[in-house]
N, C-alpha and C positions, 0 to 999 in steps of 0.2 A: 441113144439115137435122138437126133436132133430134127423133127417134122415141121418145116414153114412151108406155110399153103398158103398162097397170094390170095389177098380180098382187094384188091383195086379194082377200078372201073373195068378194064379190058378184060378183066380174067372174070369177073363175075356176070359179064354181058355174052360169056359164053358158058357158064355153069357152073361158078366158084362158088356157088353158094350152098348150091344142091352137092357137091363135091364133099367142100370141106365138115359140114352135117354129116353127111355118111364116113367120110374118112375120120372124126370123132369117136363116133358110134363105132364102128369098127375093130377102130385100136383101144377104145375105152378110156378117152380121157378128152376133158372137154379143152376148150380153145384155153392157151399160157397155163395149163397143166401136165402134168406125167403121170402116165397108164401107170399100175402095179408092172408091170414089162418093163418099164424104164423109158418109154417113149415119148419124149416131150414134144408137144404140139402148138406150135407160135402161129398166129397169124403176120404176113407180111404183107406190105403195100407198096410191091411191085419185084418182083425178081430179074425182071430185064429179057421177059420174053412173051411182049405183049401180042406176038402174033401167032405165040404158039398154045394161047390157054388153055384150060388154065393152069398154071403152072404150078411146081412147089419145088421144093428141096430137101433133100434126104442125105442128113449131114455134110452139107455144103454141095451134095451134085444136084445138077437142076434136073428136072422132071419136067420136060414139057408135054402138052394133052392129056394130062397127069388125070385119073381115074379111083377113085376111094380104093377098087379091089384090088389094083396094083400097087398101090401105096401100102395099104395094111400089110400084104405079102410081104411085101418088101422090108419095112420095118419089123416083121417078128420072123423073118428067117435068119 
């Protein structure tokens, strides 16, 4: 599983920061690494949904108002 969580201006001026820290934490692997799960986690800068932050993508579908606890769900079900 392929985890990119947007760090651009729009998406951190609504909470991508605090976001992506806990969506880390979470899945167990820090930013351009893979959990022991296999979770790999990219920072992007920008995924094309700057009115919906903060955004990410979970093997290429986008996640808009994306939230750490639904992320991690999502990638270890």
């Amino acid at each position: 599983v392929v985890l990119k969580l947007c760090a651009a201006e729009a998406c951190r001026a609504v909470g991508a920061e605090a976001m992506i820290a806990e969506t880390c934490w979470r899945v167990g692997a820090a930013l351009g690494e893979t959990s022991a799960g296999g979770v790999r986690v990219e920072a992007v800068y920008c995924l094309g949904a700057c009115a919906a932050g903060p955004a990410a993508s979970v093997d290429g579908r986008l996640v808009a108002r994306a939230a750490a606890e639904g992320l991690a769900a999502e990638v270890s079900a």
